[in-house]
N, C-alpha and C positions, 0 to 999 in steps of 0.2 A: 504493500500500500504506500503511495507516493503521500509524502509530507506538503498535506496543503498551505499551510504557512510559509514555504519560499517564496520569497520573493526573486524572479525571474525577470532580468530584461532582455529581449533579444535586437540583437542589432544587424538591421538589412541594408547592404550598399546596394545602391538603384541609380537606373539611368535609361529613360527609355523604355521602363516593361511594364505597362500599361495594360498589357494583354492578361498578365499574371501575377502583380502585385497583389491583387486583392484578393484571389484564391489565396496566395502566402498567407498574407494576413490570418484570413478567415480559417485559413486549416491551422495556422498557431494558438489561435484565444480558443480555438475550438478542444485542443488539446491540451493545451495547460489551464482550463475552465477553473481545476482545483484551485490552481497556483495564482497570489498577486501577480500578474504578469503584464509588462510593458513592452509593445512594439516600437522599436525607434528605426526609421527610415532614413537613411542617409542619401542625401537626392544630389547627384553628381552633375547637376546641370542640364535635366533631363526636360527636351522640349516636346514633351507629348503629357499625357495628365496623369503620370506617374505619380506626382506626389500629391493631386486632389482627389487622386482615388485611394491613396494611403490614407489621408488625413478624414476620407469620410467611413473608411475603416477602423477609425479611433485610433492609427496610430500617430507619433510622432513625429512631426517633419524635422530633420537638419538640414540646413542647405549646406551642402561642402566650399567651404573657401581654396582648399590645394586640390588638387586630382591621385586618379591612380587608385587602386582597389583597398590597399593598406593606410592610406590615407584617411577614404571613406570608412573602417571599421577602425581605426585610430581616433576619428572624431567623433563615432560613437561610444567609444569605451571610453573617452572622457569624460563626454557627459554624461555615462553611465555613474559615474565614479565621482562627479563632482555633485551632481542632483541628486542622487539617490546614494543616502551613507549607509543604508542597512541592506542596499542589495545581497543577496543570497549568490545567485549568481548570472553569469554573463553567458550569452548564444550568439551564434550567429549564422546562416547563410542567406543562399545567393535569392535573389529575387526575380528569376527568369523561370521558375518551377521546377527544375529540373530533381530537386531536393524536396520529398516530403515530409512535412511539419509530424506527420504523423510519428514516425521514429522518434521524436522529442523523447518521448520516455522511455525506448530504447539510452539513448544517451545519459538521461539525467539518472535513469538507477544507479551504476556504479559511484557515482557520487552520494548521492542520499545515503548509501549501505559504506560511505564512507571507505570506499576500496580505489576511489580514485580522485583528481583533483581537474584533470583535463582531461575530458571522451571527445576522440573524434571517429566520424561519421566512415565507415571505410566502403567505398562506393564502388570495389570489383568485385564484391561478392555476390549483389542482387542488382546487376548493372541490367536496365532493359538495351533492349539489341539497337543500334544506331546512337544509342547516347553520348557514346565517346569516338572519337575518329582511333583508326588505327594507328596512326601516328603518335597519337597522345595518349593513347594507351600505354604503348611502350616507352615513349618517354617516361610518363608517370614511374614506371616500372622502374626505370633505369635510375628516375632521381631518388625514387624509395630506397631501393637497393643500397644508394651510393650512401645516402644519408645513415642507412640501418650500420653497413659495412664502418662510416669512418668515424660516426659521432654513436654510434653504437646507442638508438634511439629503435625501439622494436615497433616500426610503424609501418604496413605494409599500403597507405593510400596518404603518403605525408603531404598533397594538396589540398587535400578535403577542403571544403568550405563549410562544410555543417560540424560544426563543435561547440560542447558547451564547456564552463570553467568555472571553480571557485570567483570570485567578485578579485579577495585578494591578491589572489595571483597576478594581477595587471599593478602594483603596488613591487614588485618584486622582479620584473621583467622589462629591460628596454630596446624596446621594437624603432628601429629608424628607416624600413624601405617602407616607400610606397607604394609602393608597386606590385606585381601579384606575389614577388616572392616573402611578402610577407605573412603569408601560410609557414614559408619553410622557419624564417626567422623566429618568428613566434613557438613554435614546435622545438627548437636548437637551447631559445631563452628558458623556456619552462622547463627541461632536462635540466640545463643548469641553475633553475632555479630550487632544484630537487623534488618536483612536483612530480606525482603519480599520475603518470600517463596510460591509455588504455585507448580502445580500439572496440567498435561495434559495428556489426554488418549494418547499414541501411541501402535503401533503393536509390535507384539513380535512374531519372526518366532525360526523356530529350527535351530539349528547352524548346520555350516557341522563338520565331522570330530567329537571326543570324548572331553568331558568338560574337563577342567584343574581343575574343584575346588573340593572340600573332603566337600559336605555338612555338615559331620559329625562335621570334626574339624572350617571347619571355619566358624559355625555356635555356637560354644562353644567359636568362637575367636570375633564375632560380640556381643555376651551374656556378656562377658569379656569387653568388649569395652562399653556395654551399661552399665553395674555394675561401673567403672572407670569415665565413663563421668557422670554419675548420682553423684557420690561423688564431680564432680568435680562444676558441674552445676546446681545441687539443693540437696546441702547438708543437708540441712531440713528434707531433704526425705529420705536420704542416713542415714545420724547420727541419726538422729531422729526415725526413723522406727528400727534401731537398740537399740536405748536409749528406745522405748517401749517394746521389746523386754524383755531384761534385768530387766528394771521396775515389769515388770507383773512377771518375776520368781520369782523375789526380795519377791515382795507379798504375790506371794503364799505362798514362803518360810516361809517368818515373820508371816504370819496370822497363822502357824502351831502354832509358838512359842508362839505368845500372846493368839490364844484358851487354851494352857495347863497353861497360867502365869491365866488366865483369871478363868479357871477352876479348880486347884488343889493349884493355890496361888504360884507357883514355876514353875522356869526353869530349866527343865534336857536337851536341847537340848541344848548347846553349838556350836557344827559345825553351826546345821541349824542357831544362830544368826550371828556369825562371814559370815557365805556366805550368808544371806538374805542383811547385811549393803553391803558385798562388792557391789551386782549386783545393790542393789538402789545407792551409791556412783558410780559405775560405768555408770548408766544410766544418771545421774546429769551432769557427765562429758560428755557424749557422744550427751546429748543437747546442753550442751554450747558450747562445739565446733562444734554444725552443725550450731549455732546460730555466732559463729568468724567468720567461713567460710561464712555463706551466707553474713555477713559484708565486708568480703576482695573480693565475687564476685563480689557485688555493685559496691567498686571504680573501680572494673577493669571494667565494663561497661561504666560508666563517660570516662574512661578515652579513652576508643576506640568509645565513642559519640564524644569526641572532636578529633580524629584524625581524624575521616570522616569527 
């Protein structure tokens, strides 16, 4: 039995989906009926009556002042966080329908039973057929992958747009793209904010109307996001993987030199010495600082252990 005393707000970025905002809406209040629950709309500039069919669906308009998808769920989670001090917790997806409201309480159990802190939506298990291109399917795949593989985050659909979250957790996390790869960021932040993260099947329909995103670029912009948070969050990996790099040219380089010192008693290659020390000197350097960094991520861990 879901706890009707949460206080629920959900936050929808919109622009243009006029066709299916108000189903959204209407299948949210319908589903959280228990729960205080608040729709906020985040209206990205949208010239069709996106946000007067929101707003006669009781929910909340914002207009976005910056652009870009993490923007619009940025400037809802503030006013989530600044209007409301007792929120319970934060949701959000997309507003083109693709995503059913219904699953809501798929998502929000493992919180309520207090088994988790952030559920997100995992969209290939009960995907309807055409919903996703082939292309972005495997992408999807492949940034899952890389992300499970290097930040070691056990998420097999780490774009989801449908997730809900502790209130808190936005108080202990900071998110700066705007952009779509703010999914991935957000997911990277809450790991290291030591928040229990978890995973539930929901459905995934096909949206009406034509997709807003450029697989191409912002799928180079989520790659860009993973290479960044990876430096930032396991530097070991990031410098270090570079520092072996370097090392092993370094080597080969030098092992030419010491076969001929070895062989004929003298050195004629000069370059190859001067650039075998540089890449070993620079690989030395490129350990120690993955080795500063993952020291200065530590304290910053302690130190958002004791703000929670």
């Amino acid at each position: 039995m879901l706890n009707p005393e949460l206080d629920i707000i959900i936050v929808i970025p919109a622009m243009d989906e006029e066709a299916t905002i108000g189903k959204v809406i209407d299948g949210i209040t319908t589903t959280l009926s228990p729960h205080k629950c608040e729709v906020i709309v985040v209206d990205g500039g949208s010239s069709d009556k996106t946000a007067e069919i929101a707003e006669q669906k009781g929910a909340r308009i914002l207009h976005q002042e910056g652009s870009g998808y993490g923007d619009a769920l940025q400037t809802g989670f503030d006013y989530a966080m600044l209007s409301h001090q007792q929120t319970s917790l934060i949701g959000m997806l997309d507003a083109d329908g693709t995503y059913d409201p219904g699953d809501l309480p798929a998502l929000l159990e493992p919180i309520v039973q207090d088994r988790a802190d952030l559920v997100l939506g995992n969209r290939m298990v009960r995907m309807e057929h055409g919903a996703m291109s082939l292309t972005n399917r495997i992408g999807n795949r492949i940034l899952s992958m890389t992300i499970r593989r290097l930040l070691h985050i056990q998420v097999h659909d780490t774009q989801s747009g449908f997730r809900l979250f502790r209130s808190d957790l936005t108080r202990c996390i900071d998110l700066r793209t705007t952009g779509m790869p703010f999914a991935t960021e957000m997911l990277i932040e809450a790991k290291e904010a030591n928040a229990r993260i978890r995973e539930v099947p929901i459905s995934y329909r096909q949206r009406s109307g034509n997709t807003k995103l450029n697989p191409l670029v912002d799928g180079f912009r989520i790659l860009g996001t993973i290479i960044r948070l990876t430096r930032d969050y396991n530097p070991i990996v990031f410098f270090g993987g570079l520092g072996v790099v370097l090392l092993v040219a370094g080597c080969v380089t030098g092992f030419q030199v010491v076969a001929e010192w070895i062989m004929r008693g003298t050195i004629t290659r000069l370059a190859s010495v001067v650039l075998s020390s540089l890449l070993v000197m620079s690989a030395i350097q490129l350990f120690s600082l993955g080795l500063l960094a993952d020291m200065t991520r530590d304290v910053k861990n302690r130190v958002i252990k004791k703000i929670r």
